[in-house]
N, C-alpha and C positions, 0 to 999 in steps of 0.2 A: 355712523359718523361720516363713513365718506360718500352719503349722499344728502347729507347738513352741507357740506365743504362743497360739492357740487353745485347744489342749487346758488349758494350762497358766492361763487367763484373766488376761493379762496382754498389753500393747502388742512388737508387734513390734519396737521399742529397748530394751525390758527385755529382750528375748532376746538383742539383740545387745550389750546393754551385759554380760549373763553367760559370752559367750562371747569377750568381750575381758578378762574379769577385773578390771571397775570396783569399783573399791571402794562406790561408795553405790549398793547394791544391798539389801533388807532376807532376814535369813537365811533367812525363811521363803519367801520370792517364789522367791531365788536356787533354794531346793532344791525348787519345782512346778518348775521351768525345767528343770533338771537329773534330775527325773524322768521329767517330760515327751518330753526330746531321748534319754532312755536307752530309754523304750515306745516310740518313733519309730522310734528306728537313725537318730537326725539326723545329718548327718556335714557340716559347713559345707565349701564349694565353694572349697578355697583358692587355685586358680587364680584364681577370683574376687574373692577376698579381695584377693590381689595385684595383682591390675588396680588397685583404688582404695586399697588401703595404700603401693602400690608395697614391700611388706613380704614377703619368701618365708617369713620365718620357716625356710629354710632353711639349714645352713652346709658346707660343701665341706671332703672333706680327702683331702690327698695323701699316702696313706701308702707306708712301703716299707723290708723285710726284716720284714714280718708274723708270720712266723715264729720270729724270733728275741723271747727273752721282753721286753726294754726296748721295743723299738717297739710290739709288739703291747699291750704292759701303758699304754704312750703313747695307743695308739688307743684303749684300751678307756677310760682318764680322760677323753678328751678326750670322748666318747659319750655316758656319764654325766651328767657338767660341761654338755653341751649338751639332755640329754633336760630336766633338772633346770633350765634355764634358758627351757624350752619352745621349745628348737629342736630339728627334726628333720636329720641328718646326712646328705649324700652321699659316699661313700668312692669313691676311685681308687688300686686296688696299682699299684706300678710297679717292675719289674726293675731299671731302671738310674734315679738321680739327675740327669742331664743337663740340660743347657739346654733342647735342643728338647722331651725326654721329660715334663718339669716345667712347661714352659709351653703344649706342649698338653692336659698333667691340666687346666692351671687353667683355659685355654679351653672343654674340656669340662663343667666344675664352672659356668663362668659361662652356658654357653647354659642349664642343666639353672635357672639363675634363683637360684642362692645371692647372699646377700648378704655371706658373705666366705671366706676359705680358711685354714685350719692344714696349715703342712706341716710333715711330721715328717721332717726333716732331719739323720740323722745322722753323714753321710758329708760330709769337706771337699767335694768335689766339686757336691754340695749346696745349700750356703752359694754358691759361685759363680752354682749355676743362680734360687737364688731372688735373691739380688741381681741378676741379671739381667733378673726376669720384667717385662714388661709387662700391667698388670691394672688394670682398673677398679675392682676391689674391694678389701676391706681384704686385707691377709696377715700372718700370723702364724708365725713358724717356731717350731719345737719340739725338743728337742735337738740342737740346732746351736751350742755351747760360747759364744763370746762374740764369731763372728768373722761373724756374717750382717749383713746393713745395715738390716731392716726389724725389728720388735717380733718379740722373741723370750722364750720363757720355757726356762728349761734346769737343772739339776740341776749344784751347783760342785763338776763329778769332780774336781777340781784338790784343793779342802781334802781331799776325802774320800780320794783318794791319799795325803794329808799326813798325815792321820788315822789309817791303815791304818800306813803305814809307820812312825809316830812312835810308834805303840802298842808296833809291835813293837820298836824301837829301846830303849823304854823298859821293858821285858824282859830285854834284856841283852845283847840282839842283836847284835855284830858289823860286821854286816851284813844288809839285805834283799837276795835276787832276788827279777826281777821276770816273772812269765811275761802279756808284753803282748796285747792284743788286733791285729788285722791294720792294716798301715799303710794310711792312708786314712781312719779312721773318727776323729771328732772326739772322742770318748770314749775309744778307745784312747791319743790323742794328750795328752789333757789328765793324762789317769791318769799314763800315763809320765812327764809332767815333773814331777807331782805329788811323784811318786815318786823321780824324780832332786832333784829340789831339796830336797828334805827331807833324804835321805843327804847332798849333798854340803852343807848347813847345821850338818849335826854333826859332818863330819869324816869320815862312813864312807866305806868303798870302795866305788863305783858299778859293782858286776859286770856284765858284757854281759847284754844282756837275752835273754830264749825271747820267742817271739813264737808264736800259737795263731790261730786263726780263729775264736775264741766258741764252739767247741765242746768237748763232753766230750773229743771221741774226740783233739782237738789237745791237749787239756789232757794227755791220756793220755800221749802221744808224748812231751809236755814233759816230763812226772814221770820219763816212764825213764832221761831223759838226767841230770837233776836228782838222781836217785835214784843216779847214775855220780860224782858229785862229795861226796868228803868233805868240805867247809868249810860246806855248806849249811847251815842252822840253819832260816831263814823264808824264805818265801816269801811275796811281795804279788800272786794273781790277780787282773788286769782284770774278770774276771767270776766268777759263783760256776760257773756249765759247765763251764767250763777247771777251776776249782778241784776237781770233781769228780774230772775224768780223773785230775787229780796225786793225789789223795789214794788213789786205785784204783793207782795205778802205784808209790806211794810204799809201798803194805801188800803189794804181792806182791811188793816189791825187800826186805820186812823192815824197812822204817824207822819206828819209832814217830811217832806223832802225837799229843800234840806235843810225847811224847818227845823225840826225834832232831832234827825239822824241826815248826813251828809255822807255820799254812797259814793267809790271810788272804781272802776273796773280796770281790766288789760285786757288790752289789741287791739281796742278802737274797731271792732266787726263794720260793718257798711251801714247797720241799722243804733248803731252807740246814739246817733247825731237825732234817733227818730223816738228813743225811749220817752217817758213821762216821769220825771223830766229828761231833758238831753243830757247822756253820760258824761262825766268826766271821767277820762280813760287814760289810761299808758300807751301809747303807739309803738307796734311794731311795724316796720317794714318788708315784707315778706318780699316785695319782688326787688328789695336791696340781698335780702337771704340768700334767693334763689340765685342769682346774679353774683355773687361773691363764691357760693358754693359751686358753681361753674368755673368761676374763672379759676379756683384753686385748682380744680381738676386737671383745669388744659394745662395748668403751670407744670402741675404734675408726668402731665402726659410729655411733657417737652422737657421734665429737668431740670426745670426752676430748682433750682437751690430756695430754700424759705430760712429767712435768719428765726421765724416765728410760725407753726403751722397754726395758730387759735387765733382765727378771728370772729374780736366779738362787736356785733352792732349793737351802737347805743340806741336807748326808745325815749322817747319823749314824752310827756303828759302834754293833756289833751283838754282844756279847761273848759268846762261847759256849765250847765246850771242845778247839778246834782248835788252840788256841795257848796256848801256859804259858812260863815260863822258860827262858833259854837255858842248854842243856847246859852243865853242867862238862867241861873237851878237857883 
């Protein structure tokens, strides 16, 4: 630092007032400072930093089902939301959600000196383990519906169910099926009631539900059975993946789209818009997620008083050409 300040001819707290980001710094000073630390390759010692800020400027996240698009699309807002906040991220994948598996990520997050943690929780099992955890730090959960006990931010799948299926009801529909996500996930769980409540608020018949595992190829499976039954009209997928497999299974059984059967998805994926036909979907906003689930953090971190810690983002449908009127029978 004092050969930034050197070169630069300016005091050793003018450099460090530039690389805290003080406001009464004058523009011209700021940019010899900032030229200066760029011809150096100055790189401030933040371990050192942290000694006397007590400040990591670090934040810890527990992530898990990386692969699957909602979580991963979760991690990547929350990355964002945190570079653009000027913190730097530590990530921990984890196979299982569990008690001990969840509260040794966060033990690990805490030795590494983060000052707080996001977990991305979208499994019931989840919510148990993070109400459970014992942490010094702040915690913040992330798609974990409306049933965790610590500051949470989450997407309301419940209206967007509601949304999905009332759309289609209000088509002419008869009736929705419903091809669910697997039991156990907090977003499969929310959808389906979404889904049920809304049919049985207007009267219609609550058909047994298909159940998929988030993937195409389950989606696949679902369509052929689907594709076996004459009354079918609509369909409301948990996800747009599953929505893919039916829409493949539904054109090689012959059933128009959305002639015959009118096909609904959630998340709106970056390929919804490219399907045959183009999805109509639920939008989520993941990098509003991610972005919310940060700023609770730092509120945290600084002692925000919260009159509310659950915030939920609303999703929007997405009207495309997967769904029209319901047949004349």
């Amino acid at each position: 630092m004092a050969d930034v300040a050197k070169l630069a001819g300016v005091s050793h707290q003018t450099v460090s007032r530039v690389l805290n980001g003080a406001p009464h710094v004058r523009p011209g000073t700021r940019d010899r400072v900032l030229a200066a630390i760029r011809e150096l390759d100055y790189r401030p010692n933040s371990a050192a930093r942290a000694l006397v800020t007590r400040r990591s400027q670090n934040l810890g996240v527990v992530s898990f089902g990386s692969t699957l698009y909602g979580p991963a699309s979760m991690l990547d807002g929350i990355e964002r939301a945190a570079r653009g906040a000027g913190y730097s991220v530590s990530v921990t994948s984890l196979r299982s959600l569990d008690g001990r598996s969840v509260q040794e990520a966060v033990d690990r997050l805490r030795d590494q000196g983060v000052e707080g943690v996001v977990v991305i929780a979208p499994q019931i099992s989840a919510v148990s383990a993070v109400a459970g955890l014992s942490s010094s730090v702040p915690v913040v959960a992330v798609g974990s519906g409306s049933r965790a006990r610590v500051p949470m931010v989450s997407v309301d799948n419940r209206s967007g169910a509601e949304a999905a299926t009332r759309h289609l009801l209000q088509l002419g529909h008869r009736t929705v099926h419903h091809l669910a996500g697997p039991a156990g996930w907090l977003e499969s769980q929310d959808r389906e009631e979404g889904w049920r409540g809304t049919l049985e608020a207007a009267g219609a018949p609550v058909p047994p539900v298909e159940r998929g595992d988030w993937s195409a190829r389950s989606g696949y499976r679902a369509g052929l059975r689907i594709a076996g039954l004459s009354d079918v009209t609509a369909v409301f997928c948990a996800n747009d993946h599953m929505a893919l497999g039916l829409l493949r299974a539904l054109h090689e059984a012959g059933r128009s789209i959305p002639g015959d059967i009118g096909v609904v998805g959630f998340d709106d994926i970056p390929e919804a818009a490219y399907f045959t036909p183009p999805l109509t979907t639920v939008r989520q906003d993941f990098a509003e997620l991610g972005r919310r689930a940060l700023e609770l953090l730092v509120e945290e971190l600084v002692g925000v008083a919260h009159a509310r810690t659950h915030v939920r983002i609303a999703p929007e449908i997405v009207l495309r050409r997967s769904v029209g009127p319901a047949p004349r029978r």
